[in-house]
Each structure stands twice: as C-alpha cells, then as structure tokens.
N, C-alpha and C positions, 0 to 999 in steps of 0.2 A: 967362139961364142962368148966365153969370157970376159973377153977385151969388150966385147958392145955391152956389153950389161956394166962393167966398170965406167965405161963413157956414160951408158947414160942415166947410172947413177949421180955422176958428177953434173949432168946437166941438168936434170932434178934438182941436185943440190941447189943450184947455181940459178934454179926459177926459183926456187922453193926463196931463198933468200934475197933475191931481188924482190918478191910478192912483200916478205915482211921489210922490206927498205921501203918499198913504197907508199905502204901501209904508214908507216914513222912519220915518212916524211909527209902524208897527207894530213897525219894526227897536229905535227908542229904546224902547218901552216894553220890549219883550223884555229887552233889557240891565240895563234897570232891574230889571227881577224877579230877574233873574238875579243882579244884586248884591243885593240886598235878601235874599235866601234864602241869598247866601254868607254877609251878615254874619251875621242867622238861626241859620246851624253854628255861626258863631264865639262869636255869644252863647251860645248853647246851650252848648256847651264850655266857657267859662268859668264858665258859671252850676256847672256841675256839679264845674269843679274849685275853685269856690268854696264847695261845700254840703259837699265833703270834706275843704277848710280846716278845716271850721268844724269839722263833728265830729271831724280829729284837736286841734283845738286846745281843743274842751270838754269832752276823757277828764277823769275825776276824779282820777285817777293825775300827770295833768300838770299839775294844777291844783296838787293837793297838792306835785308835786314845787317848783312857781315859790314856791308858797307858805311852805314849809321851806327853801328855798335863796337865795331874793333877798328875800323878805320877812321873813324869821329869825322868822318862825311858827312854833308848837310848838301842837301836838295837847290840845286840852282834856282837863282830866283833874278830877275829880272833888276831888282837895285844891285845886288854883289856883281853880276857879266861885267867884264869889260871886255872893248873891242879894238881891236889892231885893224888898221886902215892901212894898206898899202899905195904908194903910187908905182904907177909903172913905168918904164922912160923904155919904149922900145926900139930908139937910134943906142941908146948905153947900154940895152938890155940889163940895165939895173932896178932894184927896188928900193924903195925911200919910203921909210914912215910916214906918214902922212898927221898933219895935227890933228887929235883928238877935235869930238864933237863936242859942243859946250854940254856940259851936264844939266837934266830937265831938273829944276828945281821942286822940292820934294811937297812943297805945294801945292805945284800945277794937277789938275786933275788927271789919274790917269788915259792913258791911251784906250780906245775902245778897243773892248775885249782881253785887256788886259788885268786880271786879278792881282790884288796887294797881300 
C-alpha cells in the first residue's frame, strides 16, 4: 500500500505542475496578444496619419505653389510651347524632323478661344 500512495503522490505532483505550466503559458500568450493588438492601433494610426500626409502633400495648389517658388517654374503659355514635328518613313522605319511651322506673327489677332 505504500508504493500506491508514493505513485500517486508523484502523479499529483506531476498534474499539480503541469496545471501551473499551463497556467504560464496561457498567462504569456495573453500578453503577447495583448501587445501585438497594441502595436496593431499604433500601426493603424500611423497608417492613417500617413494616407493624410500624403494627400495634403499631393493638392495641386502646393505642388504648383513648390513649383513657382523653389523651382522658378512659370505656367506654360501658348507664345513660350514649342513643337517638334516628326515625319515618318515607314519603308525606313525612321523619323526625320520635320520643318518647323512659320511662327504666327505677334500681331495677328489671336486664335479663337485662345487667351493672351
């Protein structure tokens, strides 16, 4: 009778300490989630105040304005375009500039619908 009560003190022991294993390791994983979902908000909140960087830094108003102020950009205008004319030769499959159109004399009245 002895020996059974030595056995199954030892297997008592032996739930008894597997219970508090369990216990631990239920305790770590919790914490773990726990941070894993804090960082989660944190990305989450950055993501978003990163998507409204973005769209104040892609108005067209501030692009324009970087672009007139630090890059000394000026607004195309219809006297400064010039145009490149190509010909095409499709027996050579080559291209050949083509001559420039005569420039409209700064005289002539502009083109309708065209502002100066």
């Amino acid at each position: 009778m002895n020996r059974l009560n030595v056995f199954l003190l030892i297997v008592v022991l032996g739930c008894a300490l597997s219970a508090v294993s369990a216990s631990n390791k239920q305790r770590q994983i919790f914490i773990d989630v726990q941070r894993a979902q804090s960082e989660e908000r944190q990305l989450q909140q950055d993501f978003s105040q990163l998507q409204y960087q973005q769209s104040a830094l892609s108005k067209t108003s501030r692009i324009e304005q970087l672009a007139t102020t630090s890059l000394k950009m000026q607004p195309v205008t219809t006297g400064r375009t010039q145009y490149q004319y190509l010909n095409y030769d499709p027996a050579t499959s080559k291209a050949t500039d083509a001559p420039l159109p005569a420039p409209v004399p700064s005289s002539a009245p502009p083109a309708r619908g065209v502002k100066r």
